[in-house]
N, C-alpha and C positions, 0 to 999 in steps of 0.2 A: 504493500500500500504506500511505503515512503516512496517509491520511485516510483509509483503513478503519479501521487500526490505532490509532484515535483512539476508536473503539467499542468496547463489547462484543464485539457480532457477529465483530470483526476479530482478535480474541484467538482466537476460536472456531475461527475461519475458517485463520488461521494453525497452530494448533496442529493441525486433521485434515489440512492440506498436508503438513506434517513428517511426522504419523504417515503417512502416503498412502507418502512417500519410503521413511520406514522400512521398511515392508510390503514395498513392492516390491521394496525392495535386498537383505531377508534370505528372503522368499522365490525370489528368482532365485539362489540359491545349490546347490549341490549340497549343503553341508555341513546343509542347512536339514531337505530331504527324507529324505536316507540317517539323520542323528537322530530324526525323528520316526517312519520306517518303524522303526526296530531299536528305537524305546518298543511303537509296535503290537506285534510281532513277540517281544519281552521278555513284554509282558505274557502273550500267549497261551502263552510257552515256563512262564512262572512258572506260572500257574494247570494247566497242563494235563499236564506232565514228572512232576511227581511221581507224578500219578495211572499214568503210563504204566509208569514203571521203578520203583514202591514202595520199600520200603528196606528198612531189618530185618524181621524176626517179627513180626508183633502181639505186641503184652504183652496178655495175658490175667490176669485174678484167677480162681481155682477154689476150690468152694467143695465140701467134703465128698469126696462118691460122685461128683461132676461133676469130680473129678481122672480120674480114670483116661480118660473119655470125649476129655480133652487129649493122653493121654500119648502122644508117638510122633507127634503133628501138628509140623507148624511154627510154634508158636507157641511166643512167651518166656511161660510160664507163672508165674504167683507163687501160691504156697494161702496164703489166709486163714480164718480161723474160723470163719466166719457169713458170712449177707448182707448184713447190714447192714456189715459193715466192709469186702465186697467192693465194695458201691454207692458208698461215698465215698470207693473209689478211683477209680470211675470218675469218680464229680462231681470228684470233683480230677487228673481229666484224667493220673493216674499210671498208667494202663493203657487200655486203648481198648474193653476188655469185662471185663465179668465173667460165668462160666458158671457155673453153681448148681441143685442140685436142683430138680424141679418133676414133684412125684409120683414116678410111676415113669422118666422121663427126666430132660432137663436143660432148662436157661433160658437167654436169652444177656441180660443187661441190656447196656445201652448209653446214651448220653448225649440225643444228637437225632437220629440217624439208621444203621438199622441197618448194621454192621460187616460188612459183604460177604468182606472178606480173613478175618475169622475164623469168617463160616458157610461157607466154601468149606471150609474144611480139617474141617471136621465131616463125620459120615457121614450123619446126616439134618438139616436143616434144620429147629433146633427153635424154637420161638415168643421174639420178642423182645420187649422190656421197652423204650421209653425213658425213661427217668430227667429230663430234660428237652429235649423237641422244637425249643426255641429258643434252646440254648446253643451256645456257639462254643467249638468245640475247640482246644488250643495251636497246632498246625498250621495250622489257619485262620487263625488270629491273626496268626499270624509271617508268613505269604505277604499276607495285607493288609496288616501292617505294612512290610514289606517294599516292596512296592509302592505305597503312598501317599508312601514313604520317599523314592522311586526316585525318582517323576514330581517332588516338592518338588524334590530334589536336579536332576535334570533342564533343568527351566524355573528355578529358581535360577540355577544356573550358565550357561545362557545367555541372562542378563540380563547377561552378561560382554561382549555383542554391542553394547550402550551405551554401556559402559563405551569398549570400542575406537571406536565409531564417530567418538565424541565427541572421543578422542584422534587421531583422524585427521580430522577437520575440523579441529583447530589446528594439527596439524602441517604439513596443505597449505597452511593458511590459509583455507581454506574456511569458517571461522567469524563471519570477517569480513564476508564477502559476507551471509551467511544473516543477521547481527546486525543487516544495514543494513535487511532487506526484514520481517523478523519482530520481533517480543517476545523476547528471551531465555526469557521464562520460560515463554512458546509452546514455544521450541525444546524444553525443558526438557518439558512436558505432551504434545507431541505424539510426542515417544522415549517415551516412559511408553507412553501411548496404546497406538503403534502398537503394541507388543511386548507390550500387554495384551492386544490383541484377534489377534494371532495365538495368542500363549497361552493364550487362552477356546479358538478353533477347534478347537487340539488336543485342549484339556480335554473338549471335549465330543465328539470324535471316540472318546477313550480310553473315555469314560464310556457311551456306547452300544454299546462294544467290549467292554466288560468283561462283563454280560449274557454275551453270545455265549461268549464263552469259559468261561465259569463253565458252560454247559449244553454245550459241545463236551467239557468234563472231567467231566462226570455229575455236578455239584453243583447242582443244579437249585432243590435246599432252600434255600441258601445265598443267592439271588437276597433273598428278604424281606427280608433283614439287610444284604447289601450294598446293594442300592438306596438306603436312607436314607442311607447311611454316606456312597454317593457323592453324595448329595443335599449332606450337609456339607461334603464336601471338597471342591466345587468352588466356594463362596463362600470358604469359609476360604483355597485355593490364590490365588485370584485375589486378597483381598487382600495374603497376603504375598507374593504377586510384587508388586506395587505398590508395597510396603516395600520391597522388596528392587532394586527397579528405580530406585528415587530412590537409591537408595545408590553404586550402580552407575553413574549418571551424575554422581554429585558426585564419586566415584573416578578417572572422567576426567577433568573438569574440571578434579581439581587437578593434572597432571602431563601437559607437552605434548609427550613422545616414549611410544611404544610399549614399546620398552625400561624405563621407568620406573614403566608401572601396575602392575607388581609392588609399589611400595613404598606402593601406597594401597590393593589389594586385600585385604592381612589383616583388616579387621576385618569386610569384607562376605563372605569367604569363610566366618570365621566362624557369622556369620549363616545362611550358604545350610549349611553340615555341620553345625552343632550339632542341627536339628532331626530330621536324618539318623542320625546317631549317639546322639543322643538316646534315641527312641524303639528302636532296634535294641539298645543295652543296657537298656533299662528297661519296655519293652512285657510285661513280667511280672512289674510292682511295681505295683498300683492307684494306691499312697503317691504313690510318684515324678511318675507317668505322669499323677495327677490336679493334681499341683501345675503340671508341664511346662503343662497343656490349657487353665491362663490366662495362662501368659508368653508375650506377644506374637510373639514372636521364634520359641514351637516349638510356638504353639495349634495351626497349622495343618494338623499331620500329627497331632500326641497326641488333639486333641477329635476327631476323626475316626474315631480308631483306637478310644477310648474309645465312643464310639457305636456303632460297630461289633460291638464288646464287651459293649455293652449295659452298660459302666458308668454310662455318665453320663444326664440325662435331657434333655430338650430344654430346659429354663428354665437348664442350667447350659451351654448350648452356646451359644445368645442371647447370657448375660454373656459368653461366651469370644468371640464373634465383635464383641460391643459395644464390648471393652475392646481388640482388635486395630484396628477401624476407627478409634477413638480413636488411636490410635498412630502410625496411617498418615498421620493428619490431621498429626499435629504432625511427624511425619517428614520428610513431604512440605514443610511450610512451611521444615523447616530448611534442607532439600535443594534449594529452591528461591534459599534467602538462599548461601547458601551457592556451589551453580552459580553463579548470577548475575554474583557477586563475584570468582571464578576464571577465568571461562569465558573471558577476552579477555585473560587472563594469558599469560606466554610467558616460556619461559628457564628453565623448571625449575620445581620441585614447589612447589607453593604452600601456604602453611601455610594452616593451618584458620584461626587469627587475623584474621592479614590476608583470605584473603576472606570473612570473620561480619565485616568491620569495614565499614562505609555508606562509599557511595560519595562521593568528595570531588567 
């Protein structure tokens, strides 16, 4: 191994061994497959419950002589003036229809696709309007954001799997052995690796899952819009797991009992909730939501969700994923200098100093 490991090749070679180990030791887990089934399993409950068990009333806008046609149905009704003021309730998504004069009947305007819970409660089916065919409603929103939230949060947190692994190679001492036959920084690329490309697998299992479930819940419309969306969020996920996976193995590195990676885990915990919570309070501030979609840290879910949304356009999604790779780049080196200088440490938490300090 010294005289492979004297090449390129042997850097290479070493770091897919490591990830090889990885793979196999977190897929033979139980704990591996039961989280990845209840993500399939989440997804399809998210997308497809609501549609099943509805929720309140429709809100309805009515407009004139198109009140009385409401009265007495199940719907939250509001009367305003005209149609013009009942249309930009519905473009601003404060009601889910508006019904209005049209001749001697009524009208139902609507946003991108006609309102089925409130031609149902009507006595005849009268002609709809949409107001625009390619807009996304607050509810769509929120279950996209919701679920982009979910999967980051997800594979985030078990990048926590490096974190321990790494703490229990020095704890056994198994670190030693590995340091004698590898590159450290092999060790260090091939934990990355491996837990990237199980993390791709899923990604792309969820992502030809999603489809499906979107047409098992009758949103059939919705495919156009989500497709791209998930076109972004799976480069944008996969690099910030790779952020967040360097982080997660220098979090081990610096502390050689299990009991102790509690005291390195807050600032990567951070990292993995902020973009989580982020987006769940602010996914209905453009403001907020457009600043979040180039901080490194929460591009990964906000430029997604913003595409989604058909806020952003593709030349600002470029910069957002341009100025993440960047990030990852310098992360990585840190995370690399950093491991390095820890990883053969023992006897307790190692300060960030001493291992950022060259080796004597």
């Amino acid at each position: 191994m010294d005289r492979v490991s004297s090449t390129r090749a042997s850097f290479a070679q070493a770091t897919w061994l490591v990830a090889e180990r990885e793979m196999r030791t977190f897929v033979s887990t139980k704990g591996f497959w039961i989280g990845f089934l209840a993500t399939v399993a989440g997804l399809f409950a998210l997308t497809v419950l609501p549609t099943v068990f509805g929720g309140d009333d429709p809100r309805v806008a009515a407009v004139g002589s198109a009140v009385q046609a409401v009265q007495g149905k199940q719907l939250d009704v509001r009367e305003v003036a005209d149609v013009a003021a009942a249309a930009e309730l519905v473009r601003a998504d404060e009601v889910e229809a508006a019904i209005v004069p049209d001749g001697g009947g009524i009208k139902v305007l609507a946003l991108n696709d006609p309102p089925a819970d409130v031609i149902r409660q009507l006595v005849a089916s009268p002609p709809v309007e949409l107001l625009d065919a390619s807009a996304v409603n607050s509810d769509q929103r929120f279950v996209t954001v919701l679920v982009f939230g979910l999967v980051f949060l997800m594979f985030g947190m078990g990048g926590a799997a490096i974190a321990q692994s790494t703490v229990t190679e020095k704890q056994t001492r198994i670190v030693e052995i590995l340091v004698s036959t590898v590159p450290v920084r092999a060790l260090l690329a091939g934990k990355i690796l491996g837990h990237v490309l199980l993390t791709l697998g899923q990604v792309v299992v969820l992502a030809l899952a999603a489809p499906i479930a979107l047409r098992v819940a009758g949103l059939s419309e919705l495919l156009a819009v989500v497709v791209p969306a998930l076109g972004w969020f799976v480069p944008f996920l996969m690099l910030g797991f790779v952020l967040i996976s360097s982080m997660w193995a220098v979090a081990g590195a610096l502390v050689s009992r299990q009991e102790d990676l509690g005291s390195t885990m807050g600032l990567v915990m951070l990292a993995v909730m902020g973009p989580y919570f982020g987006v769940q309070f602010f996914f209905d501030n453009p403001a907020v939501l457009g600043v979040m979609s180039f901080v490194p840290f929460t591009a990964g879910v906000a430029m997604p969700v913003r595409m989604f949304a058909q806020q952003a356009q593709p030349w600002e999604a470029l910069v957002s994923l341009g100025i993440l790779a960047v990030t990852v780049v310098v992360i990585l080196l840190a995370a690399s200098r950093l491991y390095t200088g820890s990883l053969l440490q023992t006897g307790g938490r190692v300060k960030l100093s001493k291992a950022w300090a060259p080796a004597e």
